[in-house]
VEXDREN-2710 file (C-alpha; in Angstrom, 1 decimal):
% VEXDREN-2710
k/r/px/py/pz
1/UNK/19.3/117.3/127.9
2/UNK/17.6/119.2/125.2
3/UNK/19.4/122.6/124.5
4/UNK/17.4/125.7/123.3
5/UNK/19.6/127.7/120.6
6/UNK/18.0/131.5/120.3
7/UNK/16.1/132.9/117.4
8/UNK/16.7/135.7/116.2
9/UNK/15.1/137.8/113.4
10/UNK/17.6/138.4/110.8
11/UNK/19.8/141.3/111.5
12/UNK/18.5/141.8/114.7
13/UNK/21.4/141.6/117.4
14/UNK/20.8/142.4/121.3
15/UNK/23.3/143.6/123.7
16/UNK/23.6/142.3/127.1
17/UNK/21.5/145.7/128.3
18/UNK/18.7/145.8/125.8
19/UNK/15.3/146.2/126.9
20/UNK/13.6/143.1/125.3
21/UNK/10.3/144.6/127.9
22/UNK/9.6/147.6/127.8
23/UNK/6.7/147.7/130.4
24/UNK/8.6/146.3/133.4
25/UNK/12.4/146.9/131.6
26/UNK/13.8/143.4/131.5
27/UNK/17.1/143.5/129.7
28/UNK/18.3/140.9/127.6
29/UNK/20.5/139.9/130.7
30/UNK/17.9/139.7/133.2
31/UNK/16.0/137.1/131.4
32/UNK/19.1/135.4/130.6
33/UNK/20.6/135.8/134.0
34/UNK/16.3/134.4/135.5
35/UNK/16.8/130.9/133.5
36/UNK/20.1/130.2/134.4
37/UNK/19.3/130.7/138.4
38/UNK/16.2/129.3/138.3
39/UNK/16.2/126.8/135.5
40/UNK/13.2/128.6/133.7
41/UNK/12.1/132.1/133.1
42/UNK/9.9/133.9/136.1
43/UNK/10.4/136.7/134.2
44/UNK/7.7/135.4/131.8
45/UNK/5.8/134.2/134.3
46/UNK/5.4/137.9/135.6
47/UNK/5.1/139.4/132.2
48/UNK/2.1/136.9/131.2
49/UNK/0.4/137.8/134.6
50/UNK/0.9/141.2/134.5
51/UNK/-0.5/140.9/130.5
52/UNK/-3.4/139.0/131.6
53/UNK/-4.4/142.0/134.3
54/UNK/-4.8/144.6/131.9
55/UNK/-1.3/146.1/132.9
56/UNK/1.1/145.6/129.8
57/UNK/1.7/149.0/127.6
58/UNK/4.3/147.5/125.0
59/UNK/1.9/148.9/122.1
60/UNK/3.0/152.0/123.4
61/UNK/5.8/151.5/125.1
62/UNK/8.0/149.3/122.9
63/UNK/9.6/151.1/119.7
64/UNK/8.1/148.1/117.2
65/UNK/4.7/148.4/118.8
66/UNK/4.9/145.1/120.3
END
């Protein structure tokens, strides 16, 4: 089994409640909390679909502009 360690930017640190997106407000938790029930992340899934419809605002939305 091939484990998957986070990356994280250096001196960047997110808590359990977190927004990591803004558009839809996934926490850090929820996307945690999406692999471990489903073995991968639907989360994503929904982001990247909802990106590819025109409907993301993280330029906006997200305090970095990302």
């Amino acid at each position: 089994m091939i484990e998957i360690e986070p990356k994280q930017a250096k001196g960047d640190t997110l808590k359990d409640d977190d927004l990591v997106c803004y558009c839809f407000k996934y926490t850090k938790k929820d996307i945690e909390n999406d692999w471990r029930e489903n073995g991968r992340s639907l989360i994503y899934r929904k982001v990247a679909a909802e990106k590819k419809s025109g409907r993301c605002n993280c330029a906006t939305l997200n305090p970095r502009g990302r």
